[in-house]
PDB file of N, CA, C, O and CB in Angstrom:
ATOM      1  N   UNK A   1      -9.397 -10.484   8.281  1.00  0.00           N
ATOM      2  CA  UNK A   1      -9.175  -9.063   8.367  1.00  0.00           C
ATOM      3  C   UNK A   1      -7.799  -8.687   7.794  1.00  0.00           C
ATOM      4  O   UNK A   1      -7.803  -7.659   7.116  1.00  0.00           O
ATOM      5  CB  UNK A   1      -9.300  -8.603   9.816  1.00  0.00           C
ATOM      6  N   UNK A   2      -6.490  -9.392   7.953  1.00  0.00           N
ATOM      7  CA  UNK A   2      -5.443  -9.462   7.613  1.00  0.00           C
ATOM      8  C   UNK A   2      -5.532  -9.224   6.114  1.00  0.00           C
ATOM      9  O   UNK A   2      -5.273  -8.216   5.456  1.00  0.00           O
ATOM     10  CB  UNK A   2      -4.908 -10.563   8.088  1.00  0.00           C
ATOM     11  N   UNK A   3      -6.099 -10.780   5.648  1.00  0.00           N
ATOM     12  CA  UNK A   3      -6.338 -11.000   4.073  1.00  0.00           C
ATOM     13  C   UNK A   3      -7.002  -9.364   3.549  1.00  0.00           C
ATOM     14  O   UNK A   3      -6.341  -8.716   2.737  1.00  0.00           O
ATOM     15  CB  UNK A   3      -7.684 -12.546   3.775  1.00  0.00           C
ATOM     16  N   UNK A   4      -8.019  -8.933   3.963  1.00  0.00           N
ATOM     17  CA  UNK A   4      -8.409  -7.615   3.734  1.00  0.00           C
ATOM     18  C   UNK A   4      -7.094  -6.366   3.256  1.00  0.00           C
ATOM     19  O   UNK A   4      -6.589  -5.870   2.249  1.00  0.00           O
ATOM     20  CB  UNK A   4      -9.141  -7.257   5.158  1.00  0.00           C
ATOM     21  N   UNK A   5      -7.024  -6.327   4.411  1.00  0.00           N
ATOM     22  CA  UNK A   5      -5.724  -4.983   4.809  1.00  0.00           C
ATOM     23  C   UNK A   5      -4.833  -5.211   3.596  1.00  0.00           C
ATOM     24  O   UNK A   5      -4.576  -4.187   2.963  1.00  0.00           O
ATOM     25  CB  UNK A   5      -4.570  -5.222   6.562  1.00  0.00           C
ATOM     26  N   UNK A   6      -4.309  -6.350   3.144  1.00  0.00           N
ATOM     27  CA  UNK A   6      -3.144  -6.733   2.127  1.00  0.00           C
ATOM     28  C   UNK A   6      -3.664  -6.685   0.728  1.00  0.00           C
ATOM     29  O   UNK A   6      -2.833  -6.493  -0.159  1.00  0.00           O
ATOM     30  CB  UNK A   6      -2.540  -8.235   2.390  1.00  0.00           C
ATOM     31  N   UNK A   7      -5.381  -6.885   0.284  1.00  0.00           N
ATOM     32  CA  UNK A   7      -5.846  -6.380  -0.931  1.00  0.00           C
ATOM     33  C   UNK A   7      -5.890  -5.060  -0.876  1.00  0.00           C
ATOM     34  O   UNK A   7      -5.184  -4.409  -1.646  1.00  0.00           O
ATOM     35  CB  UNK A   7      -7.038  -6.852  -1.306  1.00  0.00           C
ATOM     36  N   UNK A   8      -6.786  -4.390   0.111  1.00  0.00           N
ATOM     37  CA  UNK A   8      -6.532  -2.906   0.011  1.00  0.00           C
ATOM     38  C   UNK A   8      -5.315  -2.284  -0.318  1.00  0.00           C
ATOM     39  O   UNK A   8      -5.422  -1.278  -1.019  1.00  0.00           O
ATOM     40  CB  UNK A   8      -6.798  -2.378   1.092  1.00  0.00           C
ATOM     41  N   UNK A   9      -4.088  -2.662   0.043  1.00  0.00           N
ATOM     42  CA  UNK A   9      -2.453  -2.337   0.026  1.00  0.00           C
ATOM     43  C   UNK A   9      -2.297  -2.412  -1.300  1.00  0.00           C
ATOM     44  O   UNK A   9      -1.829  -1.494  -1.973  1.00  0.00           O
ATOM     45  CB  UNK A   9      -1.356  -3.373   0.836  1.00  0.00           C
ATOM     46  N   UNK A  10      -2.806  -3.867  -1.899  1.00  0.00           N
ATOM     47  CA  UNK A  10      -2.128  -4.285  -3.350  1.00  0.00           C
ATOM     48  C   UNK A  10      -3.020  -3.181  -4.231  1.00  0.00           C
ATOM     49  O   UNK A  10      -2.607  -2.793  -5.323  1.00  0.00           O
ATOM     50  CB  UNK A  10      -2.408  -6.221  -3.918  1.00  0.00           C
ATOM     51  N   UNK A  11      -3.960  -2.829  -3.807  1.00  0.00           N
ATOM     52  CA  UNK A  11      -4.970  -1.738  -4.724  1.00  0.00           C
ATOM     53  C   UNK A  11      -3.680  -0.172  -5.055  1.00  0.00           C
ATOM     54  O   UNK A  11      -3.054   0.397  -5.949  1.00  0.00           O
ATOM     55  CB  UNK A  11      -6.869  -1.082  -3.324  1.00  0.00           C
ATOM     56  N   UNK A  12      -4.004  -0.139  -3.337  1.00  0.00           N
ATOM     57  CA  UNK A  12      -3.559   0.836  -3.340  1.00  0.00           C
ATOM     58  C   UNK A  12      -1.671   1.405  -4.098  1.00  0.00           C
ATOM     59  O   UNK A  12      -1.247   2.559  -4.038  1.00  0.00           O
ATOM     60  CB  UNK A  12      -3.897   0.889  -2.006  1.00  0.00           C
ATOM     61  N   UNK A  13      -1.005   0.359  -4.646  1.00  0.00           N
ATOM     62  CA  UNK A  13       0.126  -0.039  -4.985  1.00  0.00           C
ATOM     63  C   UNK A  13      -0.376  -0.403  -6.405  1.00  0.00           C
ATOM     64  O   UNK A  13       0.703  -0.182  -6.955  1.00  0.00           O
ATOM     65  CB  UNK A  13       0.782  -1.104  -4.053  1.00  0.00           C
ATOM     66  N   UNK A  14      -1.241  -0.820  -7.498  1.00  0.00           N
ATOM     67  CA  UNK A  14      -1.718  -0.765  -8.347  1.00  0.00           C
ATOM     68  C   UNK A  14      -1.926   0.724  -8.749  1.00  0.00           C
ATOM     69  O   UNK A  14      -1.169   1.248  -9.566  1.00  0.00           O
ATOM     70  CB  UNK A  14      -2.601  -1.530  -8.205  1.00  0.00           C
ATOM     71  N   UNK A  15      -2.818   1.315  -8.250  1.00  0.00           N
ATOM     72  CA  UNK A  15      -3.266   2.901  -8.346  1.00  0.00           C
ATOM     73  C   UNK A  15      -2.387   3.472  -8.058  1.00  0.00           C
ATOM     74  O   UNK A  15      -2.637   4.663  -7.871  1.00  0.00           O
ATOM     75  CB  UNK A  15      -4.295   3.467  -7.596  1.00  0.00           C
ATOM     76  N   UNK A  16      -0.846   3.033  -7.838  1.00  0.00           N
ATOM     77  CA  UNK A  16       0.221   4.408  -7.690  1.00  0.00           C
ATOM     78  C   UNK A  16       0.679   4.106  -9.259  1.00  0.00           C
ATOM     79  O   UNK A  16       0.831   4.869 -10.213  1.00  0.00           O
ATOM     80  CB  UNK A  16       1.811   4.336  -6.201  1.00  0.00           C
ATOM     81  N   UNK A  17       0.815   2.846  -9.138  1.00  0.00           N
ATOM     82  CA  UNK A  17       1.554   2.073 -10.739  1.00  0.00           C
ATOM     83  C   UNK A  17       0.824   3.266 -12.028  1.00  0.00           C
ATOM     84  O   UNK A  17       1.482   3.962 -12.801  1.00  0.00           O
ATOM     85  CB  UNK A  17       0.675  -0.246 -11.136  1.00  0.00           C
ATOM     86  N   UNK A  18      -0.384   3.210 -11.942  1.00  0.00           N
ATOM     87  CA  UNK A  18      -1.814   3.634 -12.873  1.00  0.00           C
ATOM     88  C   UNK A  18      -1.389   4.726 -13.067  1.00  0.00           C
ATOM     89  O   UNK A  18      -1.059   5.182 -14.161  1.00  0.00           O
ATOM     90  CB  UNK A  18      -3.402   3.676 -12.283  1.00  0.00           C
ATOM     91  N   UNK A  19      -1.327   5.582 -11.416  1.00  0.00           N
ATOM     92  CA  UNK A  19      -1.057   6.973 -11.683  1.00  0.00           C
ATOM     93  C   UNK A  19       0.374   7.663 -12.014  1.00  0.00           C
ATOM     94  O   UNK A  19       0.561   8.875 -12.123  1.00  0.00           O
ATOM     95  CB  UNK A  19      -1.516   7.561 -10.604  1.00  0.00           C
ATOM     96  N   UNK A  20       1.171   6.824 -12.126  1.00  0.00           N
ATOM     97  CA  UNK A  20       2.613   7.317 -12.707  1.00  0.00           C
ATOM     98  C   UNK A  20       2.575   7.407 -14.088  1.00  0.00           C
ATOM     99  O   UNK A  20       3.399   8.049 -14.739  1.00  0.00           O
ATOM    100  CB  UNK A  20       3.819   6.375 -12.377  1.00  0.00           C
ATOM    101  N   UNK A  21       1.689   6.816 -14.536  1.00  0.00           N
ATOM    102  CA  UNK A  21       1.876   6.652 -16.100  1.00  0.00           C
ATOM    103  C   UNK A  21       0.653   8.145 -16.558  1.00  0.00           C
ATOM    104  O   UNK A  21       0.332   8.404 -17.718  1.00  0.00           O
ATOM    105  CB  UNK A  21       1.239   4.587 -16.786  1.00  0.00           C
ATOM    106  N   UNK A  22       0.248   8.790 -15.527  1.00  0.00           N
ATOM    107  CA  UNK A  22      -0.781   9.636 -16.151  1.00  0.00           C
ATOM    108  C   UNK A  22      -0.542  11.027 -15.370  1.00  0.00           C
ATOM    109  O   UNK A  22      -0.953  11.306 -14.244  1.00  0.00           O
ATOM    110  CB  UNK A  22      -2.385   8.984 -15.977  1.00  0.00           C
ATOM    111  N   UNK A  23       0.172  11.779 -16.184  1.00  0.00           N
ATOM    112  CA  UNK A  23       0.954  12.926 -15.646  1.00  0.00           C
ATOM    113  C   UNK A  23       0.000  13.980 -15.215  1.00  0.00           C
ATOM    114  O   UNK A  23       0.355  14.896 -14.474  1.00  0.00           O
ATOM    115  CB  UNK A  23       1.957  13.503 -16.692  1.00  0.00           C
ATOM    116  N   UNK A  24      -1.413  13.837 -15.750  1.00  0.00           N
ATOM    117  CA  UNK A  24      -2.217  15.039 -15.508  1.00  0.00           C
ATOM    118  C   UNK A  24      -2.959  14.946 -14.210  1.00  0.00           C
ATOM    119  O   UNK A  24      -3.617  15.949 -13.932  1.00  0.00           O
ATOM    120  CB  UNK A  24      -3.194  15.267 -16.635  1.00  0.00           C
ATOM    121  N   UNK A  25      -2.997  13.761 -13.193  1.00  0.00           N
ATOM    122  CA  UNK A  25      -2.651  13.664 -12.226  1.00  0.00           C
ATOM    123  C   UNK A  25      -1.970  13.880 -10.809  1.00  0.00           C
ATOM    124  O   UNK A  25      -2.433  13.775  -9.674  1.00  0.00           O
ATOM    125  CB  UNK A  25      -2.620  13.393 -12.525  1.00  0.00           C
ATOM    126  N   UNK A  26      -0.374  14.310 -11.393  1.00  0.00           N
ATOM    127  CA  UNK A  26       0.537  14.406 -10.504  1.00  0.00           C
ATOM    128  C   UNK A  26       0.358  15.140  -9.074  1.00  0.00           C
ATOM    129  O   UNK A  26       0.535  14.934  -7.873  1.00  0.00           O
ATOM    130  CB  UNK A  26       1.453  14.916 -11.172  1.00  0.00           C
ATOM    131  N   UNK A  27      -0.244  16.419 -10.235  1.00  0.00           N
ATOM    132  CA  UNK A  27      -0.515  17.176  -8.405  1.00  0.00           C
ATOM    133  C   UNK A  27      -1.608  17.524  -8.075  1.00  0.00           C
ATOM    134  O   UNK A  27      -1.904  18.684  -7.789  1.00  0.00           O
ATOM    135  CB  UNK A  27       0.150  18.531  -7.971  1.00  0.00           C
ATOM    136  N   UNK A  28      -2.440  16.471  -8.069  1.00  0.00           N
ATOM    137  CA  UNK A  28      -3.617  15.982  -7.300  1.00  0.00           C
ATOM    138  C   UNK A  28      -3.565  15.517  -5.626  1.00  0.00           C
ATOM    139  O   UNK A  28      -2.609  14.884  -5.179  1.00  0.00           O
ATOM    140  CB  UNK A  28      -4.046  14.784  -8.102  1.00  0.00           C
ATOM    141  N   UNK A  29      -4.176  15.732  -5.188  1.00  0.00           N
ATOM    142  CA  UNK A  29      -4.013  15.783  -3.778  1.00  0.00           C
ATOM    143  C   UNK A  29      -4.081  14.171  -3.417  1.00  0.00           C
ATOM    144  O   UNK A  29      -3.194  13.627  -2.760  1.00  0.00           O
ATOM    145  CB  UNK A  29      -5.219  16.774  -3.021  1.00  0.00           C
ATOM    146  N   UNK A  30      -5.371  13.392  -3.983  1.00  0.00           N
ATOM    147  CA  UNK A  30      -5.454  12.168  -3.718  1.00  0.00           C
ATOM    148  C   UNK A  30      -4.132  11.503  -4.800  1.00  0.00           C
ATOM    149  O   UNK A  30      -3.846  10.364  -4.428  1.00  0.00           O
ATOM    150  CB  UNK A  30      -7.090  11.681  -3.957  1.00  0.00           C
ATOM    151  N   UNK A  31      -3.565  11.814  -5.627  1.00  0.00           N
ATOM    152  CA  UNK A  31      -2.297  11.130  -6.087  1.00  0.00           C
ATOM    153  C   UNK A  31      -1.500  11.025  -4.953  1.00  0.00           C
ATOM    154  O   UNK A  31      -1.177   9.955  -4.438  1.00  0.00           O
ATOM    155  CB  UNK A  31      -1.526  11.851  -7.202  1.00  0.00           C
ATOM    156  N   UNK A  32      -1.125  12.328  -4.491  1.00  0.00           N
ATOM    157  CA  UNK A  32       0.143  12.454  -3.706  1.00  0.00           C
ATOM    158  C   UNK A  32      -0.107  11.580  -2.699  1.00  0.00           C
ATOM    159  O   UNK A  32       0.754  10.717  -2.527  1.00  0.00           O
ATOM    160  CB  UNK A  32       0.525  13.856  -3.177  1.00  0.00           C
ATOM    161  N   UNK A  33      -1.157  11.574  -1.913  1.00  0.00           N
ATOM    162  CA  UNK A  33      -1.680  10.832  -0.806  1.00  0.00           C
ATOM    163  C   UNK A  33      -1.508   9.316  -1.270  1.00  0.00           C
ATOM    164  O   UNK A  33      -1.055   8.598  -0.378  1.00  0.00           O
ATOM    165  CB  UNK A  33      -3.250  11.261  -0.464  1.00  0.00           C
ATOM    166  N   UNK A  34      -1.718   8.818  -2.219  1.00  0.00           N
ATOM    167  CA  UNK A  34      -1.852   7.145  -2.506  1.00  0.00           C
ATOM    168  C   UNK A  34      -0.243   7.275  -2.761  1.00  0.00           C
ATOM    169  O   UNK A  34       0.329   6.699  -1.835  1.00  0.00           O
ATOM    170  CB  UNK A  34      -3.069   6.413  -4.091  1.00  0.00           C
ATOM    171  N   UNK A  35       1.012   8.022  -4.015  1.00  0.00           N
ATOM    172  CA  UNK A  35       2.054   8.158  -3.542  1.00  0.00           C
ATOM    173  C   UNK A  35       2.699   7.780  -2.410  1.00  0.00           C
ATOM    174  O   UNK A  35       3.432   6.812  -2.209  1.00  0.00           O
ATOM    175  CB  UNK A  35       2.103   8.949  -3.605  1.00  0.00           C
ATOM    176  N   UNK A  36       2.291   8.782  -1.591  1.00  0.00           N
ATOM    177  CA  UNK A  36       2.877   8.463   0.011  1.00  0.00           C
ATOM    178  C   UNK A  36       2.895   7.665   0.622  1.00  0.00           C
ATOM    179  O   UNK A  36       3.889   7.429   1.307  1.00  0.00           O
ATOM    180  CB  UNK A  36       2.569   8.905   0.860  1.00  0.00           C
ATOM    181  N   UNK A  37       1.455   6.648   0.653  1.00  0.00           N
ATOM    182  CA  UNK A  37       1.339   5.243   1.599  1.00  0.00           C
ATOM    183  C   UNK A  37       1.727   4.399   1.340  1.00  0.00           C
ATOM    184  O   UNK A  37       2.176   3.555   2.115  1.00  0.00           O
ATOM    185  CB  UNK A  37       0.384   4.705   1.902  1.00  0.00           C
ATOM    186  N   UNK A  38       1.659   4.295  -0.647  1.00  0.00           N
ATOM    187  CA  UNK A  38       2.944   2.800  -1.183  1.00  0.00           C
ATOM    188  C   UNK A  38       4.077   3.551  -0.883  1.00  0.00           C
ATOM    189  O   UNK A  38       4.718   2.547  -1.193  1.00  0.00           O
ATOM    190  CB  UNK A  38       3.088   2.123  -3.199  1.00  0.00           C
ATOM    191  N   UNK A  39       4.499   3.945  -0.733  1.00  0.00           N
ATOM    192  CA  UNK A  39       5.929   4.411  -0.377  1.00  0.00           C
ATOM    193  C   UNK A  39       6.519   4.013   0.600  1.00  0.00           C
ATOM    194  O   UNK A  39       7.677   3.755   0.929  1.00  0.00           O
ATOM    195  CB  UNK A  39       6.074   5.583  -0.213  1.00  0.00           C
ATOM    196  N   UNK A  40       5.594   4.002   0.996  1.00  0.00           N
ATOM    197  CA  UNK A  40       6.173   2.927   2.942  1.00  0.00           C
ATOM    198  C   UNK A  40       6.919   1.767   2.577  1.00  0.00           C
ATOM    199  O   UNK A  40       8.018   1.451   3.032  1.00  0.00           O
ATOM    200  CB  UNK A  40       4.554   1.974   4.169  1.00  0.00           C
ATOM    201  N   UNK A  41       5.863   0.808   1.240  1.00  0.00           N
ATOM    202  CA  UNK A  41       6.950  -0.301   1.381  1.00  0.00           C
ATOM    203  C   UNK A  41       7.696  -0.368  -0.055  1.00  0.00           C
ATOM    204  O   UNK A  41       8.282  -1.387  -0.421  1.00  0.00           O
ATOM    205  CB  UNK A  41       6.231  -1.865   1.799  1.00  0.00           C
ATOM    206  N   UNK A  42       7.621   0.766  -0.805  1.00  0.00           N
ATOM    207  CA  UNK A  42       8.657   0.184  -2.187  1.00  0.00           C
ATOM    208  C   UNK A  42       9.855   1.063  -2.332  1.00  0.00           C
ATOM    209  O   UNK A  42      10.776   0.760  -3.090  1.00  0.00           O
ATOM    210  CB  UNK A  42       7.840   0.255  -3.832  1.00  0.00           C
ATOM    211  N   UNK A  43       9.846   2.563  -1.335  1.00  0.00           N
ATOM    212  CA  UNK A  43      11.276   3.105  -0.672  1.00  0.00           C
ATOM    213  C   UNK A  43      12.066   2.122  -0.478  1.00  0.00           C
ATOM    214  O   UNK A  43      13.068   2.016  -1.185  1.00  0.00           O
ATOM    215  CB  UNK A  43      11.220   3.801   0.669  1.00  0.00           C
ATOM    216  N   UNK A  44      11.766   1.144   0.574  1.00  0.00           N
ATOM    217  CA  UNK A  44      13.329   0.067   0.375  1.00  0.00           C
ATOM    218  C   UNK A  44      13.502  -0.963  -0.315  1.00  0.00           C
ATOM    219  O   UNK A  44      14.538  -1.628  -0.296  1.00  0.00           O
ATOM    220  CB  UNK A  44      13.809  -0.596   1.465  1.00  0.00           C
ATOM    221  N   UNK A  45      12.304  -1.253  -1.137  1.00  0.00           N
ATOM    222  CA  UNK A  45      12.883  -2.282  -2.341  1.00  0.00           C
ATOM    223  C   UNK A  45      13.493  -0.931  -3.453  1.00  0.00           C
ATOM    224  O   UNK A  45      14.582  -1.196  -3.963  1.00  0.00           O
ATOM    225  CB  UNK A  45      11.267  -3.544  -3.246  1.00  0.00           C
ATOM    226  N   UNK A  46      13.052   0.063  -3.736  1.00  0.00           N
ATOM    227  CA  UNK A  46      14.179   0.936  -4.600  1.00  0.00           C
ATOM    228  C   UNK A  46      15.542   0.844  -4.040  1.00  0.00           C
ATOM    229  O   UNK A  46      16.479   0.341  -4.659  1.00  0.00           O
ATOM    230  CB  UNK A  46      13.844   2.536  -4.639  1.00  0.00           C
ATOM    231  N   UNK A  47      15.633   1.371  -2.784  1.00  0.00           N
ATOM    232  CA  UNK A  47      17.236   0.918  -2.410  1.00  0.00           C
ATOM    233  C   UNK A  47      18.287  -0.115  -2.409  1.00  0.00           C
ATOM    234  O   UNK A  47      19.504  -0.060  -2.589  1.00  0.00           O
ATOM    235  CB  UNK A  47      17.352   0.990  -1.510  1.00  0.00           C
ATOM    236  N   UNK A  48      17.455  -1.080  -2.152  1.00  0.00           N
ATOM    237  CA  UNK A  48      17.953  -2.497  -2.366  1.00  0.00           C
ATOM    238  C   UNK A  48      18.415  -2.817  -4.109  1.00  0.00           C
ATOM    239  O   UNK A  48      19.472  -3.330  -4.475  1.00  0.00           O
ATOM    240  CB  UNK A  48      16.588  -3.577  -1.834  1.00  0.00           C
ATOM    241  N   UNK A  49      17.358  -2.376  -4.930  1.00  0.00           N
ATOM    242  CA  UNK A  49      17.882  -2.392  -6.028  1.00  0.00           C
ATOM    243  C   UNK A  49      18.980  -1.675  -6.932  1.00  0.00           C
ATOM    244  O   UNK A  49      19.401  -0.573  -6.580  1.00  0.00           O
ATOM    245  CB  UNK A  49      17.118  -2.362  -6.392  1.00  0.00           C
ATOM    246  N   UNK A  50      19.488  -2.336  -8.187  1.00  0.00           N
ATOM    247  CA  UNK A  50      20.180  -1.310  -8.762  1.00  0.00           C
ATOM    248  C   UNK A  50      19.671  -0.243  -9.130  1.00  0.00           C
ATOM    249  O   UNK A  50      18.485   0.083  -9.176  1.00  0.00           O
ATOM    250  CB  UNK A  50      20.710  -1.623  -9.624  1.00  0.00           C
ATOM    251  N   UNK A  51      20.790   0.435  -9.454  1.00  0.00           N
ATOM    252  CA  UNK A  51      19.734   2.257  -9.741  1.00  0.00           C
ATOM    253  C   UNK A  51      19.975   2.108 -11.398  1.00  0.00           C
ATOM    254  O   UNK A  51      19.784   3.220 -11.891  1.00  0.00           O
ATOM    255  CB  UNK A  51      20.788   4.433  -8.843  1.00  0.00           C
ATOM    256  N   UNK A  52      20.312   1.171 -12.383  1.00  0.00           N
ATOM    257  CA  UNK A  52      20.433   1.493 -13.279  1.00  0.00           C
ATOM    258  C   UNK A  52      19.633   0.505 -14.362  1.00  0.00           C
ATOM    259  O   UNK A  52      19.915   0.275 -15.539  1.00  0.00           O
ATOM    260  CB  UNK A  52      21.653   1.716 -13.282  1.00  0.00           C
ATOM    261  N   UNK A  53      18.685   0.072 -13.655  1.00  0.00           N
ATOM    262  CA  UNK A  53      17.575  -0.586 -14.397  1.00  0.00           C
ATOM    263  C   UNK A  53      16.870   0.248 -14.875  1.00  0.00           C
ATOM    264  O   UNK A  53      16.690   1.378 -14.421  1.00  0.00           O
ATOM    265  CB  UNK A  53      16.783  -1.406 -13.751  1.00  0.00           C
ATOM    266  N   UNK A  54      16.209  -0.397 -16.216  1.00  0.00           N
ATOM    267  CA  UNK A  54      15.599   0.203 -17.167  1.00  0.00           C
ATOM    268  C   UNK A  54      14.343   1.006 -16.901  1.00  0.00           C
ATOM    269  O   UNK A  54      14.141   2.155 -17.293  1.00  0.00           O
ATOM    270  CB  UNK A  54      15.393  -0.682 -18.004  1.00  0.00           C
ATOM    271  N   UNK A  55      13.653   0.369 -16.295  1.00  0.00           N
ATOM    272  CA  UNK A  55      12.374   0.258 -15.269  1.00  0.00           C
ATOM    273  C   UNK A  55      12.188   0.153 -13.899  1.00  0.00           C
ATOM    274  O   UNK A  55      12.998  -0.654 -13.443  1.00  0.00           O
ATOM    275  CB  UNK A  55      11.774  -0.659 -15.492  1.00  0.00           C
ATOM    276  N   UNK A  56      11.396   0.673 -12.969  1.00  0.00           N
ATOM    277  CA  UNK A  56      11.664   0.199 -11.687  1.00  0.00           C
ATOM    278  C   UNK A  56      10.168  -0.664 -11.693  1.00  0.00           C
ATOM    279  O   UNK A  56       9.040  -0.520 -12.163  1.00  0.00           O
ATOM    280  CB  UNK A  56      11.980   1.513 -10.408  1.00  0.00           C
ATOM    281  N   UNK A  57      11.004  -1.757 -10.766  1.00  0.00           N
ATOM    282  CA  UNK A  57      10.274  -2.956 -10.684  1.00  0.00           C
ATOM    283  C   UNK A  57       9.730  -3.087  -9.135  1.00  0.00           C
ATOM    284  O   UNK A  57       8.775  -3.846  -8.970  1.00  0.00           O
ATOM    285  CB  UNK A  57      11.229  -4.200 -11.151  1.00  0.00           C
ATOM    286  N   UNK A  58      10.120  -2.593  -8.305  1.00  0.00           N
ATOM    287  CA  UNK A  58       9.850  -2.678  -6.946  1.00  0.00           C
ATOM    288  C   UNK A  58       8.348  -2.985  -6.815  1.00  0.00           C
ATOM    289  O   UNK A  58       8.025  -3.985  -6.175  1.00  0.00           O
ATOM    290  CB  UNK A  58      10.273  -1.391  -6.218  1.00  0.00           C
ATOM    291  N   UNK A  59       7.266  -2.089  -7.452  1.00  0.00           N
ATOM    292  CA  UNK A  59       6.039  -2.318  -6.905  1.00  0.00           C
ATOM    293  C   UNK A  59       5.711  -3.611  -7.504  1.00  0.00           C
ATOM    294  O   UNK A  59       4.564  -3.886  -7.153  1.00  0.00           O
ATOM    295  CB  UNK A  59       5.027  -1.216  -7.152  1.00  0.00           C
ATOM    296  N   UNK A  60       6.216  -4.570  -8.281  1.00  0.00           N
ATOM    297  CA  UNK A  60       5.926  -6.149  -8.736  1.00  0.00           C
ATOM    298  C   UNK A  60       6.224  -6.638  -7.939  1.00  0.00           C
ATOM    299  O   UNK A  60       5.569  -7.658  -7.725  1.00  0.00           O
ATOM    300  CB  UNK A  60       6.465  -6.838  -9.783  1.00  0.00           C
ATOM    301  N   UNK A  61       7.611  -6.264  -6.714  1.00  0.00           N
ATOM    302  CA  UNK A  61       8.076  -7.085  -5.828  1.00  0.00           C
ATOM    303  C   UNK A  61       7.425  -7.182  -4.972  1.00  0.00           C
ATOM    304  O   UNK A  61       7.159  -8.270  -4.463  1.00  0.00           O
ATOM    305  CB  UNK A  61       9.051  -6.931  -5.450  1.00  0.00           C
ATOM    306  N   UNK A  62       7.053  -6.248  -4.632  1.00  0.00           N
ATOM    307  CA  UNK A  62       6.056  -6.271  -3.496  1.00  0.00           C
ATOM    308  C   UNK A  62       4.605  -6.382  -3.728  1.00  0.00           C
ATOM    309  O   UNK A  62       3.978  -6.035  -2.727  1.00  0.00           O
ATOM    310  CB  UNK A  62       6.198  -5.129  -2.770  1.00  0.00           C
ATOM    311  N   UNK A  63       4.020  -6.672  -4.505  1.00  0.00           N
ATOM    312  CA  UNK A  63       2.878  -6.648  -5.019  1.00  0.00           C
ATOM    313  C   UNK A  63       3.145  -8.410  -4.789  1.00  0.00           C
ATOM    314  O   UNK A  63       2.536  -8.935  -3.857  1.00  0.00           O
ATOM    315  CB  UNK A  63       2.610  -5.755  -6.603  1.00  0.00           C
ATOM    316  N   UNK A  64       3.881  -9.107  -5.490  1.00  0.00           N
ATOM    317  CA  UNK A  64       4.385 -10.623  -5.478  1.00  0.00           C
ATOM    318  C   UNK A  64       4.459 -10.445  -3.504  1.00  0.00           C
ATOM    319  O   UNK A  64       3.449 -10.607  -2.819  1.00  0.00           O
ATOM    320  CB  UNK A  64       6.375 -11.001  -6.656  1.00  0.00           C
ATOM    321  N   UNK A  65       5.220 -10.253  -3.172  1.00  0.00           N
ATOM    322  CA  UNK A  65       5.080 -10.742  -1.352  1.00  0.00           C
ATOM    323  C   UNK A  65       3.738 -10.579  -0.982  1.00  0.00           C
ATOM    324  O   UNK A  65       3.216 -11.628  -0.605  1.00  0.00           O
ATOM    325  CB  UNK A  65       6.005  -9.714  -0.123  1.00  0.00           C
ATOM    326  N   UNK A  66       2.836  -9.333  -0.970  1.00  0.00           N
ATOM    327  CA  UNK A  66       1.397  -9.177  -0.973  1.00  0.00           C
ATOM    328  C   UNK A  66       0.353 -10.369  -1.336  1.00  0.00           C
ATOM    329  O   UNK A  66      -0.741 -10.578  -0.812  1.00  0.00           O
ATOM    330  CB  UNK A  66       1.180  -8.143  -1.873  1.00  0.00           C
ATOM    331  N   UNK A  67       0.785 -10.857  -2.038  1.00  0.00           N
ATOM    332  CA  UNK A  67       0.147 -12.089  -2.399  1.00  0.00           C
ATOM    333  C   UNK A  67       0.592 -13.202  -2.428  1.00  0.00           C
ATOM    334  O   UNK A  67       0.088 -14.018  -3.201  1.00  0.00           O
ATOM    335  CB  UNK A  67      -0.243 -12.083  -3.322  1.00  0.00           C
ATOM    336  N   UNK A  68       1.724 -13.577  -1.549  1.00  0.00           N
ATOM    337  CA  UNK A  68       2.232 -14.876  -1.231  1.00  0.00           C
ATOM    338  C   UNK A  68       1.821 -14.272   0.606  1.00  0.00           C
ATOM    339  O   UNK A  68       1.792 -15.304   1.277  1.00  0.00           O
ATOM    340  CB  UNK A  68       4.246 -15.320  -1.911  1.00  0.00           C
ATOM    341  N   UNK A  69       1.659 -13.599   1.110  1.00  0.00           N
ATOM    342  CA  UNK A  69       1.800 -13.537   2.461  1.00  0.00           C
ATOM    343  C   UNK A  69       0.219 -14.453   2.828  1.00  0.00           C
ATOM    344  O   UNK A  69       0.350 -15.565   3.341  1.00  0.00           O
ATOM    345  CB  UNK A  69       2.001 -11.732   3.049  1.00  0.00           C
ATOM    346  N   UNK A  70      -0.786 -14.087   2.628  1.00  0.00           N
ATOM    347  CA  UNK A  70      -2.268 -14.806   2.935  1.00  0.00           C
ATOM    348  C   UNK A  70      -1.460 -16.572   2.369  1.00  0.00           C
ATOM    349  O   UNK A  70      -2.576 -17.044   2.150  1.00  0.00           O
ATOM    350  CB  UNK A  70      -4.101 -13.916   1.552  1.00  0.00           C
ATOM    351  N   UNK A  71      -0.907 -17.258   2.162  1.00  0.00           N
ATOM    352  CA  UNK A  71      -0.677 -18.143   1.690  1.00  0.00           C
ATOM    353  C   UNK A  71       0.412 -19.222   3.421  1.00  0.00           C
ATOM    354  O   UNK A  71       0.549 -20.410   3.710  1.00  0.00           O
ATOM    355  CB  UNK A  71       0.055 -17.532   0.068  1.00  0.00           C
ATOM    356  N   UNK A  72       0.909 -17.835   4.085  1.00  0.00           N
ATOM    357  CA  UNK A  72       1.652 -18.471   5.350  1.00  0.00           C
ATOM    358  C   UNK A  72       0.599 -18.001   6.182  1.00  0.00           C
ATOM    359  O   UNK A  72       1.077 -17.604   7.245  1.00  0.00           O
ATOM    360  CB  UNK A  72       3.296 -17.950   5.804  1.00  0.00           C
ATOM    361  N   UNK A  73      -0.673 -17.879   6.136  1.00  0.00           N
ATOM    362  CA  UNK A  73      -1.708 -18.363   7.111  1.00  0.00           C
ATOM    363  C   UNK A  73      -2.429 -19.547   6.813  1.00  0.00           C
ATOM    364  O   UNK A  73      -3.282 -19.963   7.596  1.00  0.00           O
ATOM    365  CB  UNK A  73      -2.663 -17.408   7.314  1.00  0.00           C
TER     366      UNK A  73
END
């Protein structure tokens, strides 16, 4: 069930990735909503990082823990 919950997450963290790159989107109700829930966990990998990278990389970081975590069960 765990393993579950953490693909759904990585989806859902994919489909924010998808939808940043597609502006006609933005203010879609289900954007903002998938927005909001990865946000829970890549708000503090943005902070943690520098602010003057080229790219933000956060959702790789966590997308990478997402899929090392089923691995410490």
């Amino acid at each position: 069930m765990i393993r579950f919950l953490l693909n759904v997450y990585f989806f859902i963290i994919l489909a924010d990735v998808i939808l940043s790159y597609l502006p006609q989107f933005r203010n879609e109700a289900f954007a903002k909503y998938i927005k909001q829930f990865a946000g829970y966990s890549l708000n503090p990998i943005r902070k943690l990082l520098p602010a003057d990278l080229p790219f933000d990389i956060s959702p790789l970081i966590v997308m990478l823990i997402l899929q090392l975590l089923p691995a410490l069960w």
